[in-house]
C-alpha positions, 0 to 999 in steps of 0.5 A: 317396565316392571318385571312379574313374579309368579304370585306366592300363594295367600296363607289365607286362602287355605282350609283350617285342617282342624276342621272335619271334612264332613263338617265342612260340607255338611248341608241342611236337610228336609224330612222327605227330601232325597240326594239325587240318586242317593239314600232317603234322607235321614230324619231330623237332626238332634238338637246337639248336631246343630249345637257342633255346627255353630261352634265350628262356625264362630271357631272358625271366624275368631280364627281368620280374624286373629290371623287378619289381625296379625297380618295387618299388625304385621304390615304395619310395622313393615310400612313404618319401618319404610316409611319415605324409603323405597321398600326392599328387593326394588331394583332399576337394572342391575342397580338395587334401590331397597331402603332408599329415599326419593333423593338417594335413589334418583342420586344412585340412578343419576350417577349409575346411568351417567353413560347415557349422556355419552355419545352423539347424534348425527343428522344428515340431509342432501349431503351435510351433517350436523353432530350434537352431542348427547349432553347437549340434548339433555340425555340421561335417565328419567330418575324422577319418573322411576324413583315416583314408580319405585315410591308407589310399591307396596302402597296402593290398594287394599291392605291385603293386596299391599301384604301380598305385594310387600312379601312378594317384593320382598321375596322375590323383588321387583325389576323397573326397566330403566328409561332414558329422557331428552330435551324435546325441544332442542332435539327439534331446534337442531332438526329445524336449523338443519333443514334451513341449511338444506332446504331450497324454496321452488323457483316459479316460472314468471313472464318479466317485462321490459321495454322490448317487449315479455321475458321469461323466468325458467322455474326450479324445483325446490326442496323441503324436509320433513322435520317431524319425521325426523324428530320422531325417528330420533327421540324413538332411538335416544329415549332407548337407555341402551341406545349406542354412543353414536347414532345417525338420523337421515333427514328425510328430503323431498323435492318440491314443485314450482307453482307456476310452471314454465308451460304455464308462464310461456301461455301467460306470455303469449296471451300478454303478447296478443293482448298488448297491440293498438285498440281502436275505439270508434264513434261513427266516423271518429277514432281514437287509438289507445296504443299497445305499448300502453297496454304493455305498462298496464300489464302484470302477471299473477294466479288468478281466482282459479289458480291460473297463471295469466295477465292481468290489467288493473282496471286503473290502467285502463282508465288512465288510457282513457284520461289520455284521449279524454281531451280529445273526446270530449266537447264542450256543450255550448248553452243557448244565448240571447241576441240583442239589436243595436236599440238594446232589444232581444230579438232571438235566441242562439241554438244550444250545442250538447257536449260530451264526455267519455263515459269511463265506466262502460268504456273500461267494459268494453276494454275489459271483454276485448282483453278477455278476447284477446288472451283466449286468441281471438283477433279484436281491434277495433271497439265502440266507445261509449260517450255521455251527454252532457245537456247545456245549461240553457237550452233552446227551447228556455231560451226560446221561452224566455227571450219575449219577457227579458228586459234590462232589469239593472244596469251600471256605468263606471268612469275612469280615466284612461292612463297607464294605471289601468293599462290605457283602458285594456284591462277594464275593457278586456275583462267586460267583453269576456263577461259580455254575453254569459247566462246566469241559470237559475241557482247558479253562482257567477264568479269574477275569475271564473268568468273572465279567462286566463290574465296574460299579456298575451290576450292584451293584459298590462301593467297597471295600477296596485296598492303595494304596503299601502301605496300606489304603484301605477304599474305595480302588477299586471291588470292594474285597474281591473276593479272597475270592471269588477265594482261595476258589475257588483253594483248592477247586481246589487241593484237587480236584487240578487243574492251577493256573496264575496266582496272586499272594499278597496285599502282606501276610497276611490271618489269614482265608486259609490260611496261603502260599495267598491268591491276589488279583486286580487290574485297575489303570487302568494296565493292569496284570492279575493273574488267578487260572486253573486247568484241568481236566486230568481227563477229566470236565465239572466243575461250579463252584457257588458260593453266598453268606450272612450270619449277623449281621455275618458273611458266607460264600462257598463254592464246591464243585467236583462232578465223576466222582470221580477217586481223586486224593489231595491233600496240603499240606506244612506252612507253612515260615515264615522271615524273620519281621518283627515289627509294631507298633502306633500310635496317631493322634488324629484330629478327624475322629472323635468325642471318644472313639470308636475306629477301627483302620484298619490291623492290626499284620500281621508280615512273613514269607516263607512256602513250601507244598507241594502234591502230587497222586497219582493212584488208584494212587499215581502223583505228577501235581502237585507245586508249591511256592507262595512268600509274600512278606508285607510288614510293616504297622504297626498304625494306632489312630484316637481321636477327640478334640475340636478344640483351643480357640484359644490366647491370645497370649503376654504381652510381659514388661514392663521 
């Protein structure tokens, strides 16, 4: 702040006294015109009266032009003596700055207000103290903003006001109060960290779950600074240059509410209680109880949108109920089939069963209403479930319709004989009366594994033949034999013209299957799958059945495909065998036979790469089908077991004697 002198008059605005009175009002004047009041003006002037005029006029200008000029020369030679220096009788307090450059005088303001540095803060709040001394945050005089206010005095403005403010400065002088200054910055780092120290976030109330049943978590009121305001009481005292040496701020504490309160957490725990008891979903006669213990784990608390404290079940756990009682829910739908007589005729249809299944989304609804009942009090138990149809593939009636047109439109017989390498025939039979039976809609794909049910032993399956490292181990895995079934039924359906899909040929040729078009079927316990799949591109059902017997030591499996006839035409390139690779025989004498008996393990098989061509025309001759199949049969070596008995021990060769 700088201190106002009462302004010294300007030499200048006085009147020259040199000049008359008269003169210097004196006023022009018409014949005629009168002052009000006055004598009758006087006549017209005389040529000479008007002459004194003009030369009191022109003195009078040449003179306040020669004093300008003086005044101005004057200031200038007062400017350019203090030029870059402070101009006399400026003073900050007591300390006196004429003459001094910017550097001097923030040196001189510097060391004179080195007590401002001295002295400490102490912030207090909820019973502690933090002690910062003045130097640490920065205290001291703000030299550079006072030395920029001293250096524009006597600067600014028009020359005549500069004159007027250098003489006053220099008669009079000029006082700038002093003005202290902070770092800002830490003043609030050290009312922040003493907040942290003091202050306690709110504790809110909350409902707990355990397995006895909902807890209660009491809330606690927290407690919360106000840093700002502490700030600005604090800087408003240090930026004082006559502050004391010791100054003490209380930060201002408040407390601050939980969001949730116990009132409000005790409601969300019994709306949680009435909502966590047995529902029971009914269907006419049927129910279903998803228990309240299930509910309990499904539950968690929280705000809800309009800001209230309550249970809550995610939509997730609700479905998970459901998938628990979904097994039991739902029924199989059972499509329509066709009945054959004993003279392979079809003589009628069976009736088609619809399914179901629980329907997820407007059953979780419903639970979703009943929860909302139940936290508002109301008592709800027992609630309709909502099921969806699920329609069989063939239904009565396109069995119905069907059934007068089906004939056998393709079938297929396989020779095999009956041993261990296929389980005594159970592991052909078994999979063909699996398969007995089964429609294949329009459009629909049948899969061999899909189709036959789990392979255990349980259901008759045993040991049988496989190919292990390119041999045959005759019970080298469980359904040994199985790709009789399956190279019987891809030939009916070749042979129907259908579309065919997955199909591998066996590690070497089997004089039982055509020729290029065996298809086997594996599952390995490395995971590993290879199928046989065909589907039915036609526009009517058709009806696999498959039939299995022995005659003596010799087993059959056969499977007719009945369908409306569709006027197909289906025809086989002759086999295209290249790369034949001759097999030989070997004998291997073994002691794990009798003396004498004879066992082939393996039969010489030739190796060869074999291609057929399948092509399928339509009523009118129009081509549908037309694929090449490839072979590629390794070359086995025949294996002759001769049993022969264990050799006797042999003596020791005598040592010769000399």
């Amino acid at each position: 702040m700088v201190d106002q002198q009462a302004p010294i008059p300007d030499p200048d605005s006085s009147a020259d006294p040199g000049v008359p009175v008269a003169d210097a009002t004196m006023a022009d004047s018409r014949p005629g015109d009168a002052e009000p009041g006055g004598t009758p003006p006087a006549g017209p002037k005389s040529h000479s009266g008007r002459r004194a005029a003009t030369r009191f006029s022109l003195a009078f200008a040449f003179g306040l032009l020669a004093v300008l000029a003086i005044a101005a020369g004057a200031l200038a030679a007062y400017e350019s003596s203090n030029v870059g220096r402070i101009v006399p009788g400026v003073r900050v307090g007591p300390v006196d700055l004429s003459g001094l450059s910017p550097s001097q005088a923030a040196a001189r303001l510097r060391e004179s207000y080195a007590a401002l540095g001295e002295g400490q803060l102490i912030l207090a709040a909820a019973g502690r103290e933090r002690t910062i001394s003045y130097t640490d945050l920065g205290r001291r005089i703000d030299a550079d903003r006072i030395v920029a206010q001293a250096m524009a005095i006597g600067r600014d403005g028009p020359a005549v006001e500069r004159i007027t403010a250098s003489v006053r400065t220099l008669v009079s002088g000029l006082r700038i109060e002093p003005a202290a200054t902070i770092d800002g910055a830490t003043l609030r780092s050290q009312i922040a960290a003493l907040a942290r120290d003091v202050e306690v976030a709110p504790v809110d109330a909350a409902v707990t779950i355990g397995d006895l049943g909902f807890g209660l978590t009491l809330a606690a009121n927290g407690r919360r600074a106000d840093v700002d305001k502490a700030f600005r009481i604090a800087e408003s005292v240090l930026l004082q240059p006559y502050a004391p040496a010791s100054t003490r701020v209380d930060l201002p504490v408040g407390d601050v509410a939980p969001s949730v309160t116990n009132e409000e957490a005790s409601a969300a725990r019994e709306a949680a209680r009435r909502v966590a008891v047995d529902v029971t979903l009914v269907n006419g006669g049927e129910s279903w109880v998803i228990p309240g213990t299930a509910f309990r784990g499904w539950i968690s608390f929280g705000v809800t949108a309009d800001g209230a404290y309550a249970p809550v079940i995610a939509r997730e756990g609700l479905e998970a109920g459901l998938a628990a009682i979904a097994d039991s829910v739902s029924v199989t739908p059972v499509s329509a089939t066709f009945l054959v007589d004993g003279k392979e005729q079809v003589v009628g249809v069976t009736d088609a069963k619809p399914g179901r299944s629980v329907d997820i989304p407007n059953t979780v609804a419903t639970l979703e209403k009943l929860i909302a009942q139940r936290a508002m009090g109301l008592s709800v138990s027992r609630v309709p479930i909502s099921l969806t149809v699920i329609e069989p593939e063939l239904t009565t009636a396109e069995a119905s319709k069907s059934a007068p047109l089906m004939r056998p439109i393709s079938q297929w017989t396989t020779y095999f004989p009956i041993g261990v390498r296929n389980g005594q025939g159970a592991n052909i039979w078994i999979p063909a009366r699996d398969i007995d039976g089964q429609v294949v809609m329009p459009g629909g794909w049948f899969d061999f594994w899909k189709a036959i049910g789990p392979v255990t032993r349980e259901r008759g399956y045993k040991d049988g033949g496989a190919i292990i490292d390119g041999h045959t181990e005759p019970q080298g895995a469980l359904a040994g034999g199985i790709c009789s079934c399956s190279t019987t039924l891809f030939n009916a359906a070749l042979r129907a013209g259908l579309q065919m899909g997955a199909r591998l040929n066996h590690y070497y040729y089997i004089d039982r299957y055509p020729l290029g078009l065996d298809a086997t079927v594996f599952e390995s316990s490395s995971g590993s799958v290879q199928t046989m799949s065909f589907r039915n591109d036609t526009s009517a059902p058709i009806l696999i059945r498959g039939t299995g017997w022995s005659v003596g030591g010799k087993g059959y499996v056969r499977f007719v495909l009945w369908s409306v006839p569709t006027g197909r035409v289906v025809t086989f390139s002759a086999p295209i065998v290249k790369n034949v690779r001759k097999a030989t025989d070997s004998t291997v004498y073994t002691t794990d036979l009798a003396p004498g008996v004879k066992e082939r393990t393996e039969y010489p098989t030739d190796g060869k790469d074999v291609w057929v061509t399948r092509t399928v025309r339509d009523a009118a001759g129009t081509l549908i089908h037309e694929e090449t199949y490839y072979s590629h049969y390794a070359t086995i070596t025949g294996i002759l077991q001769i049993g022969v008995a264990p050799s006797s021990t042999l003596s020791p060769t005598p040592t010769p004697t000399p």
